[in-house]
C-alpha positions in Angstrom: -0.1 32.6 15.2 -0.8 29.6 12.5 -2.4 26.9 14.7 -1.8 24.3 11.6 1.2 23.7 8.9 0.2 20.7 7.2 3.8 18.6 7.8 3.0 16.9 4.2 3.3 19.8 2.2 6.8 20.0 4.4 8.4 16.8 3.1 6.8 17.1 -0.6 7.6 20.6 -1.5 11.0 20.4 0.1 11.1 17.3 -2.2 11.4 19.4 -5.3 15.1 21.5 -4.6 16.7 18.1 -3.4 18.0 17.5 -7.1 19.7 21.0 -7.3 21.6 20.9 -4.3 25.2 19.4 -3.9 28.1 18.4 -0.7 27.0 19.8 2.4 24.3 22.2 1.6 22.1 19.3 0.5 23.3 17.4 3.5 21.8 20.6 5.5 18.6 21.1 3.7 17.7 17.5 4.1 18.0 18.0 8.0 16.2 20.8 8.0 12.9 19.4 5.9 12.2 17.0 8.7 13.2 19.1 11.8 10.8 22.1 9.9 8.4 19.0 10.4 9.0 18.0 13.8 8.3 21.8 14.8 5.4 21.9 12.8 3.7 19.0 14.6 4.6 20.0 17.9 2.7 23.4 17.4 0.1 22.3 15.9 -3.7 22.4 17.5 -6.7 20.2 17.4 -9.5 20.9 14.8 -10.3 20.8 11.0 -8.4 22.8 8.8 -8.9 22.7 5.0 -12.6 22.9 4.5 -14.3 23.1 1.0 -16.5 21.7 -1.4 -15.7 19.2 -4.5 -18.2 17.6 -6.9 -20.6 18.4 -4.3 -19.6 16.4 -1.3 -17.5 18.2 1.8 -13.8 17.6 2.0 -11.5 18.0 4.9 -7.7 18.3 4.1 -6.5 18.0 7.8 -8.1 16.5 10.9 -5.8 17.1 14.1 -6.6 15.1 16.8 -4.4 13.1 19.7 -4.3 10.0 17.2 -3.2 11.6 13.9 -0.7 13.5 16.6 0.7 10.6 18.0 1.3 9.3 14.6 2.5 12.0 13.1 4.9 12.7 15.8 6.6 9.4 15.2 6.6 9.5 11.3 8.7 12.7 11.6 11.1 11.8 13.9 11.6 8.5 12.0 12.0 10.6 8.7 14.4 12.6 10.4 16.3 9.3 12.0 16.0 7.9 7.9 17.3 11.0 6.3 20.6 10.9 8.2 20.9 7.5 7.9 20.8 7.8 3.8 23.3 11.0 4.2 26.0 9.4 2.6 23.7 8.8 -0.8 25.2 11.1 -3.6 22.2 10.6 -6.0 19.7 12.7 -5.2 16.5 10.1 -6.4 16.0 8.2 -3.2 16.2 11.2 -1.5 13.4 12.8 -3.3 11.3 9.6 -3.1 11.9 9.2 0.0 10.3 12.7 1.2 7.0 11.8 -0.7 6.7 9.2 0.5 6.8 10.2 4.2 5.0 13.2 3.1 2.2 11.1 1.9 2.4 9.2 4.7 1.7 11.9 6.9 -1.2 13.2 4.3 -2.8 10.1 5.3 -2.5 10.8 8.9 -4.0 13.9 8.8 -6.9 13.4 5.8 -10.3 14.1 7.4 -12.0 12.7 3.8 -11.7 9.6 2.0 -10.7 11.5 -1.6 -7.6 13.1 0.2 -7.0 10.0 1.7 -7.0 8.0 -1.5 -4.8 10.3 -3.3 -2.0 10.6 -0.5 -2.5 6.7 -0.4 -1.6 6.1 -4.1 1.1 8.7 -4.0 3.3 6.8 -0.7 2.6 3.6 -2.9 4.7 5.3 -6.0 7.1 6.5 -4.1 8.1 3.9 -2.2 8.1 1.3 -5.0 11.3 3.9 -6.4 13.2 3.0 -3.0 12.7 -0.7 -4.8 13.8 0.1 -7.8 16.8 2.0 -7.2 18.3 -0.9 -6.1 19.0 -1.7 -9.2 19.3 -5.7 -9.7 16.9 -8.0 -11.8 15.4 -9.6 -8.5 14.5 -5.7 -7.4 12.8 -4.6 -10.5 10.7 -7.9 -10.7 9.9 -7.5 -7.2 9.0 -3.5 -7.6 6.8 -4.3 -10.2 4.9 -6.5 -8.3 4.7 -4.5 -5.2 3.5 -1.8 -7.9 0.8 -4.6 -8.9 -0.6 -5.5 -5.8 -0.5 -2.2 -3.9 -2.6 -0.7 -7.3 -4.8 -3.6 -7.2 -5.5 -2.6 -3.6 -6.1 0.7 -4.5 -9.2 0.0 -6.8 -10.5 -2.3 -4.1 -10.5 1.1 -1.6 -11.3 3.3 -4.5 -14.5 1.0 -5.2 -15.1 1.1 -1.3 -15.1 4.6 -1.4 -17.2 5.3 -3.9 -19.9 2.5 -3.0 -19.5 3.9 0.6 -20.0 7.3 -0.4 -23.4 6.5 -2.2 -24.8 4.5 0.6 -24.3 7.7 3.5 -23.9 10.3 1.2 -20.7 11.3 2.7 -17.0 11.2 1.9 -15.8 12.4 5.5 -13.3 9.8 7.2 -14.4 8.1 10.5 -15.6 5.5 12.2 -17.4 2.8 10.0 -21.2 3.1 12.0 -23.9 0.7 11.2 -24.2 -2.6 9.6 -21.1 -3.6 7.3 -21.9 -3.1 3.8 -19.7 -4.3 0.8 -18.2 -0.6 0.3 -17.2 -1.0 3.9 -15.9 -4.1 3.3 -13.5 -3.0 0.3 -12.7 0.0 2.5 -11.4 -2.7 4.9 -9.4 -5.1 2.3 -7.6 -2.0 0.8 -6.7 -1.1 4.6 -5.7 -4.7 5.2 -3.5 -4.9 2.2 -1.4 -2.6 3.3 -1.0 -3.6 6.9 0.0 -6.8 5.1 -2.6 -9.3 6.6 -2.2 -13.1 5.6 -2.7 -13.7 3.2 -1.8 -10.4 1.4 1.0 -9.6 3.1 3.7 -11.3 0.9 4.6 -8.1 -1.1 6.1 -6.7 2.1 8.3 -9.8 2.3 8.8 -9.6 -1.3 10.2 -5.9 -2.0 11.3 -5.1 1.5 14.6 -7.5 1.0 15.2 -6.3 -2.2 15.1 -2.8 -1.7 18.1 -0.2 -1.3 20.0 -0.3 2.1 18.4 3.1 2.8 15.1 2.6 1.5 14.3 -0.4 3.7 14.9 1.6 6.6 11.7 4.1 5.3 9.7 1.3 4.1 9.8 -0.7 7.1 8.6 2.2 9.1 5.8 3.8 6.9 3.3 2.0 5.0 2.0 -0.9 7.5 1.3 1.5 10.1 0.1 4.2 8.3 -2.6 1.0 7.7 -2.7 0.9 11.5 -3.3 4.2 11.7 -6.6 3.9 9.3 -7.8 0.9 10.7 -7.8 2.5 14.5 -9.7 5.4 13.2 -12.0 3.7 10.7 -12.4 0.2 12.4 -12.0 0.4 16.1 -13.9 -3.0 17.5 -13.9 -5.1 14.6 -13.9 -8.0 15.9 -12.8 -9.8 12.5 -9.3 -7.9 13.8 -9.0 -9.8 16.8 -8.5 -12.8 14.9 -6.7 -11.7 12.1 -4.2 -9.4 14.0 -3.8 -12.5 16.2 -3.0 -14.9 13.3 -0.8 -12.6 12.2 0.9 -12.5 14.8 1.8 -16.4 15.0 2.4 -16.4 11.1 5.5 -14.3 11.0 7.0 -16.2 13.7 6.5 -19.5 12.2 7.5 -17.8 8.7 10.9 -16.2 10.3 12.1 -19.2 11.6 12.2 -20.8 8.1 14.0 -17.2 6.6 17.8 -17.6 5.6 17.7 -13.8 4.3 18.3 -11.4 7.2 16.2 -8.5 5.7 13.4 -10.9 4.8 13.6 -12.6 8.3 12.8 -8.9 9.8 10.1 -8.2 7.3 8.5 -11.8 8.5 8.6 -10.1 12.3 7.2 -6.9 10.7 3.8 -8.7 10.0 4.2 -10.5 13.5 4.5 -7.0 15.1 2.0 -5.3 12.9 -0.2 -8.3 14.5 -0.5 -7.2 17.8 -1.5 -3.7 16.6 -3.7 -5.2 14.5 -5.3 -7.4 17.3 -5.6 -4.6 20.2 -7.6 -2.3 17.3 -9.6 -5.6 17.2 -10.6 -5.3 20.8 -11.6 -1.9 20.9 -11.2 -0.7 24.3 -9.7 2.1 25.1 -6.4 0.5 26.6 -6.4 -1.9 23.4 -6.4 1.2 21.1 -3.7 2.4 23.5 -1.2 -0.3 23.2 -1.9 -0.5 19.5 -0.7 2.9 18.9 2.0 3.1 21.5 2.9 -0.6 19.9 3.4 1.2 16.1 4.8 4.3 18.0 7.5 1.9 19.5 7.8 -0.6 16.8 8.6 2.3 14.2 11.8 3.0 15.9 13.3 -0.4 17.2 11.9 -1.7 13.8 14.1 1.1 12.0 16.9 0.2 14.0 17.0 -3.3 13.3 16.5 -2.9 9.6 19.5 -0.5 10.0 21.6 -3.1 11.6 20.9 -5.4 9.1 21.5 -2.5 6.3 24.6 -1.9 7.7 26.0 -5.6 7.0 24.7 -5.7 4.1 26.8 -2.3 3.3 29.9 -3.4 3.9 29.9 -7.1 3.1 27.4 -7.1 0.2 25.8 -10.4 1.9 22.5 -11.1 3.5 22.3 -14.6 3.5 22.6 -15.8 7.5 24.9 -19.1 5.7 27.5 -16.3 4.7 27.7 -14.5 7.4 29.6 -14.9 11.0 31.9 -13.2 13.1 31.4 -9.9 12.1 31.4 -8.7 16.0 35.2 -8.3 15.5 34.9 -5.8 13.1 31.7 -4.0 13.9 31.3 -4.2 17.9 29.4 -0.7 17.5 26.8 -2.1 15.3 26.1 -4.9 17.2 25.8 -3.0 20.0 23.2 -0.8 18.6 21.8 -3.4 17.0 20.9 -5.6 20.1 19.2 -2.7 21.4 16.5 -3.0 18.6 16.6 -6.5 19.5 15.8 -6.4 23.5 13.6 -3.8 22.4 11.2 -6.0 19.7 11.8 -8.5 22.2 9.8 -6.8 24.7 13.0 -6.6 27.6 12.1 -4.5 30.4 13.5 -0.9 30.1 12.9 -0.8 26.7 10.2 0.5 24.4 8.9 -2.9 23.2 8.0 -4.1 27.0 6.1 -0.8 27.4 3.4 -1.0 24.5 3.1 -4.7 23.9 2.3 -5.5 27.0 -0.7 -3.2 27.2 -2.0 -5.1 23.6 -1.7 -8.0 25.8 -3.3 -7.3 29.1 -6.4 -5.5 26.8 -7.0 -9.0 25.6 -6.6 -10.2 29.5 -9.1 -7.5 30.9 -11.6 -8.1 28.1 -11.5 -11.9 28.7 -10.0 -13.3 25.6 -7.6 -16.0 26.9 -6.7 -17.5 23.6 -5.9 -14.3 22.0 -3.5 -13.4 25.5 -1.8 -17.2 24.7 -1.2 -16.4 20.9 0.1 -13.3 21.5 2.4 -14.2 24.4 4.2 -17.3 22.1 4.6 -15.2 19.3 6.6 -12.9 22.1 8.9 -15.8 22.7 9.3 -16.4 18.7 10.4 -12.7 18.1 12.9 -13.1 21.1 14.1 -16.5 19.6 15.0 -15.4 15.8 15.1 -11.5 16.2 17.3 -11.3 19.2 19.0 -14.4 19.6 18.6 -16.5 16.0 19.4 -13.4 13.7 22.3 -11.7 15.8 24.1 -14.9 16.4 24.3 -16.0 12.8 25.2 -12.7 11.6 27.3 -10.9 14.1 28.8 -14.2 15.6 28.4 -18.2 14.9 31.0 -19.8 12.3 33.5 -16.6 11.3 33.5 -16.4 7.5 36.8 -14.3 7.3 34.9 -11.3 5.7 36.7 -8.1 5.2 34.5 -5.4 7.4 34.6 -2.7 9.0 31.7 -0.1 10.8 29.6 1.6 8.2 29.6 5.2 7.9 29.3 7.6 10.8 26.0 9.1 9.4 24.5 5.4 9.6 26.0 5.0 13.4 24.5 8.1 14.7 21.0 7.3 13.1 21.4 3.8 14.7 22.2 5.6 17.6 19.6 8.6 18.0 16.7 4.9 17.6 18.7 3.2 20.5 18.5 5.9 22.2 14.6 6.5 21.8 14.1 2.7 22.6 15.9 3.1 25.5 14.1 5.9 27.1 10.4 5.0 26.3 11.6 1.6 27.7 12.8 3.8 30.6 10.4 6.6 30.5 7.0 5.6 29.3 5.0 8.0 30.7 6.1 10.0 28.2 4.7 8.0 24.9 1.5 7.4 27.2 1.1 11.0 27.6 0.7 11.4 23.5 -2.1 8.0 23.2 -5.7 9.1 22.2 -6.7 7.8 25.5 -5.9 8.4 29.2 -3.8 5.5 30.0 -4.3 3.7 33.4 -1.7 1.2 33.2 1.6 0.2 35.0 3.9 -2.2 32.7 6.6 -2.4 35.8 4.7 -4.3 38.3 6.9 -8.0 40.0 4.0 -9.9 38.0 4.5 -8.4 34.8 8.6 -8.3 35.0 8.8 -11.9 36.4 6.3 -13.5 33.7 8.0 -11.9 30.9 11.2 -12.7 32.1 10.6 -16.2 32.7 9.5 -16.4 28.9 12.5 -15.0 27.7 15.0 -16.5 29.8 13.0 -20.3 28.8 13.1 -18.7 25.1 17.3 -18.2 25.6 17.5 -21.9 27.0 15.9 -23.4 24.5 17.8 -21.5 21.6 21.4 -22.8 23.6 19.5 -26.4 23.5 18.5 -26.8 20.1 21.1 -24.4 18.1 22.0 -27.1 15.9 18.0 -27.5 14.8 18.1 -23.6 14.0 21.1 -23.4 12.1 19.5 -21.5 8.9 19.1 -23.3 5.6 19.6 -21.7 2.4 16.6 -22.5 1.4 13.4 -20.7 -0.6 10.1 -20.5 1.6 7.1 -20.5 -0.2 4.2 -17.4 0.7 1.2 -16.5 -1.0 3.4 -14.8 -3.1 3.6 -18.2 -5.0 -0.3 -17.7 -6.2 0.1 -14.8 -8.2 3.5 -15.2 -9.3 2.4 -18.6 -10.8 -1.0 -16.9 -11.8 0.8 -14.7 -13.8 2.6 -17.4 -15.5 -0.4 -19.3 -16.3 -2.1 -16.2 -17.2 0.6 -15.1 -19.9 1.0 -19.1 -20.9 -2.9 -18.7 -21.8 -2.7 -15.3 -23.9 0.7 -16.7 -25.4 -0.2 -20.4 -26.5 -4.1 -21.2 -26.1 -5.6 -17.7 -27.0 -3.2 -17.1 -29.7 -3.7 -20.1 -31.6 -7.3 -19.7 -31.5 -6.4 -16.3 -32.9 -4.1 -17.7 -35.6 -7.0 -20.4 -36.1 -9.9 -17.7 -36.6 -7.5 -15.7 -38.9 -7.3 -18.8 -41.1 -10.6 -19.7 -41.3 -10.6 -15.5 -41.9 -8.4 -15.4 -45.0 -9.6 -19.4 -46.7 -13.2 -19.2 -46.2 -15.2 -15.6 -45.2 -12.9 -13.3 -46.8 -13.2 -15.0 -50.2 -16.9 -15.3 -49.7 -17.2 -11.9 -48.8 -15.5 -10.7 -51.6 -17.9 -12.7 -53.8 -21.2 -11.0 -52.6 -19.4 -7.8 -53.1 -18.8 -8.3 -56.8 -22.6 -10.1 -56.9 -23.8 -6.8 -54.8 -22.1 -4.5 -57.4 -23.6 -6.1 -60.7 -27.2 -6.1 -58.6 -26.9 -2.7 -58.4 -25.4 -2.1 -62.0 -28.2 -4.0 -64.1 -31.3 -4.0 -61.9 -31.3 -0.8 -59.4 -29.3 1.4 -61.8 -32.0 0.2 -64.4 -35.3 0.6 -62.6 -33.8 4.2 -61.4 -32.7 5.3 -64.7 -36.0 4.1 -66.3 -38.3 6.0 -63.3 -35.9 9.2 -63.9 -36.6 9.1 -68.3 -40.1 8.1 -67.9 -41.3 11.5 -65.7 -39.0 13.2 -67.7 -41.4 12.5 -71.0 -44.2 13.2 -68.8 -43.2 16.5 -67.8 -42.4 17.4 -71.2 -45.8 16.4 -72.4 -47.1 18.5 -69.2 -45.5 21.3 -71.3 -46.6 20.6 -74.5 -50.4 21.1 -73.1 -49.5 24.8 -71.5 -50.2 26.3 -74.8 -50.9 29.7 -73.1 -54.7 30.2 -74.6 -57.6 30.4 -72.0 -60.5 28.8 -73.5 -57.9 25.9 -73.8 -56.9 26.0 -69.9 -61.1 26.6 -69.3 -62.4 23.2 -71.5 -59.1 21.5 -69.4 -61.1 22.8 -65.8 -64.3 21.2 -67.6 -63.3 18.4 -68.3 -61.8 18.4 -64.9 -64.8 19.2 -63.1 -67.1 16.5 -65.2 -64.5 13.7 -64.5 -64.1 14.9 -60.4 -68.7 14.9 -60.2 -68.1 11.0 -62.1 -66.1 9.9 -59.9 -68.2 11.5 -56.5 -71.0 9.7 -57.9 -69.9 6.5 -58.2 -67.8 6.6 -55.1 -71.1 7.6 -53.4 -73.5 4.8 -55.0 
């Protein structure tokens, strides 16, 4: 029996027929790739698999243990979920990006070194920047480009981590970071918290995730920030520079999503409030912190999904996204609202579904380990996420001021991917022993006690009557926030402003000065240089070369071939040598 198929090698080898198949036989094969990979982590066994040397150092293609489980389990069901979701797609590229991407994904999950790591980490960036750039329009390939940008830049931070990391222990294995924090640590760390878009470098996620196919969305919004989670729980467990990021995080979506106009964008702003808590609990580091931090991702990739489907499927059939052009859809689509509010209850943390059962254990770690402020934070961004996700963004788009848009439900394929999610939010919310029973850590927690129902409750219901009271004040604005985003776009600007104006004019300048004055000089000591050498050295050479030829031929004038001639010469010789000896030696 094979106790390990590496799931990755699944999704990117089955990548590779995608392109030949057509009609319903590539409809089957691309259900079949991620139900091979369901199968294949659900047989799997803990242990190392892989295990060789390269350039001297020990590297570990696979490390199976109940957190790369837990994660993996989830990234193939969503891929599954995604793939028949995108069913309907005749051209083959998205596809085949697609299933690198999750494939690279799950190479992350499962890399027990930091050189497998980095390469499955470049590769999901690549491929996920395609589902960008499919889409087609200006505002997607300028927005692709600089996802490209950032997420490279972020891989040579982590690349320089790893390296500087690697010379200071003398080992490229993946764990926990032990010891003091040293700068390759610290790299390590800002490559990590790039990608689990941390303020303030989380604007490409609310930058490409909006502009990205209908389909594509749905797979971004699922796989890179948590496979960042994912990294950070194994590498960075009690951090405590995660509490307060995670935390901040949390708060700064909220306060970003109630500004959004954009429906996609509004849910990418929730992603980095989500991503927040998971961030926070790793942050904490106790066992039932880690806990709810992966249960949180495990839960958040599904309703997440769902929500970004909703949204896709809008989007789909009206060809709008803007909250001030859209209204009164529910007439036309009561089956995607439906599904849709499911997602919604679900981020919103409602009992009975998935959201209530992992957030709420992020939330009483910070309790039990005394950390009132974080418990605060964390339970108003709650009551944000409830206010635009569930209430804010449904209302606008589904109901509100009817637009007279022609719509109808999306494909079938799309409603029974929005369907399998709801369903899976449902029964964790329901059933959550089952998700606890996959966590890292034996879980000793009860999310349905009276307390816990009738506190989170009460926030909701005071979240509902405050959106009925202040409507008006919410009504969405089409309007432009500004993120950090803003930096590097204008630093671009101002960066190609100074190669195109400043630095080329003291280009032209130097060329000038080039062509008037050095050039002509220049070409002066060369003729100078050349009669030199014409006149003078030739002279002196030629004059040296004539004068030992005389010599030698007076040398052979004297070899006259008679010996009493070549004896007087070794007399003379011999007087001159004893002349010189003696007066050298007075």
């Amino acid at each position: 029996m094979i106790d390990f198929i590496h799931p990755s090698l699944i999704f990117i080898l089955g990548a590779l027929p995608i392109p030949l198949l057509n009609g319903s036989i590539r409809k089957a094969y691309l259900l079949l790739v991620p139900a091979l990979a369901i199968l294949a982590v659900l047989a799997m066994q803990p242990g190392s698999y892989g295990e060789m040397q390269f350039i001297g150092q020990e590297v570990l293609i696979a490390k199976v243990d109940k957190l790369s489980i837990v994660f993996a389990t989830v990234f193939t069901i969503m891929a599954l979920i995604g793939t028949v979701y995108a069913l309907h797609l005749s051209h083959a590229g998205q596809h085949v990006a697609a299933f690198v991407y999750v494939g690279s994904a799950l190479g992350v999950v499962f890399a027990g070194d930091y050189l497998t790591l980095y390469l499955f980490w470049e590769a999901m960036a690549f491929a996920s920047a395609y589902l960008v750039f499919a889409q087609g329009s200006r505002q997607a390939i300028a927005a692709g480009f600089r996802y490209l940008m950032v997420h490279i830049t972020g891989g040579v931070a982590l690349l320089g981590g790893i390296i500087l990391h690697g010379l200071a222990t003398g080992s490229l294995l993946f764990g926990p970071i032990e010891g003091g924090m040293g700068v390759g640590a610290y790299l390590i760390l800002a490559g990590f918290l790039l990608n689990a878009a941390v303020p303030p470098l989380n604007a490409w996620l609310t930058d490409a995730y909006p502009e990205a196919t209908v389909t594509g969305a749905v797979f971004m919004s699922a796989f890179t920030t948590k496979t960042a989670v994912y990294v950070l729980a194994r590498a960075f467990p009690g951090t405590e520079l995660l509490v307060w990021l995670g935390t901040a995080m949390a708060l700064y979506g909220v306060i970003y999503a109630v500004l959004e106009n954009d429906c996609r964008r509004l849910l990418a702003y929730h992603i980095v409030s989500q991503v927040g808590y998971m961030v926070a609990g790793i942050g904490i580091g106790t066992e039932m912190a880690v806990n709810g931090a992966t249960g949180h991702a495990f839960a958040h990739i599904l309703y997440k999904a769902l929500l970004f489907m909703g949204a896709g499927a809008v989007i789909y059939v009206t060809g709008r996204r803007k909250l001030t052009e859209l209204g009164g859809l529910y007439k036309t689509m009561p089956m995607t609202v439906a599904l849709y509010m499911v997602g919604a209850l679900a981020i919103s943390a409602f009992p009975f579904f998935s959201g209530f059962v992992t957030k709420s254990m992020v939330v009483a770690a910070a309790g039990q380990d005394h950390r009132a402020l974080v418990v605060l934070a964390l339970t108003m961004a709650s009551s944000g996420t409830f206010l635009h996700t569930g209430l804010k963004l449904p209302y606008y788009m589904f109901f509100g001021t009817d637009q007279k848009l022609e719509a109808r439900e999306p494909p079938g394929n799309m409603l029974v991917a929005m369907g399998m999610a709801a369903v899976l939010c449902i029964a964790i919310g329901v059933f959550p022993q089952a998700l606890y029973a996959l966590l890292p850590y034996p879980v000793d927690f009860e999310p349905y006690t009276g307390v816990h129902v009738t506190e989170s409750l009460g926030v909701l219901m005071f979240t509902a009557l405050g959106f009925v009271l202040f409507l008006k004040a919410l009504d969405p604005e089409n309007t432009i926030s500004l993120d950090t985003d803003w930096f590097y776009r204008k630093g671009a600007r101002v960066f190609m402003w100074i190669a195109e104006k400043p630095l080329a004019r003291y280009e032209k300048a130097v060329s000038d000065v080039s062509e008037t004055a050095a050039l002509p000089f220049l070409h002066g000591a060369a003729r100078a240089g050349l009669r030199i050498d014409l006149t003078g050295v030739d002279a002196i050479v030629n004059g040296v070369a004539r004068s030992i030829l005389r010599g030698g031929a007076a040398l052979r004038r004297l070899q006259t071939g008679v010996v009493t001639h070549y004896v007087l010469a070794m007399i003379v010789g011999v007087i001159a040598a004893v002349a010189v000896f003696a007066v050298a030696w007075r």
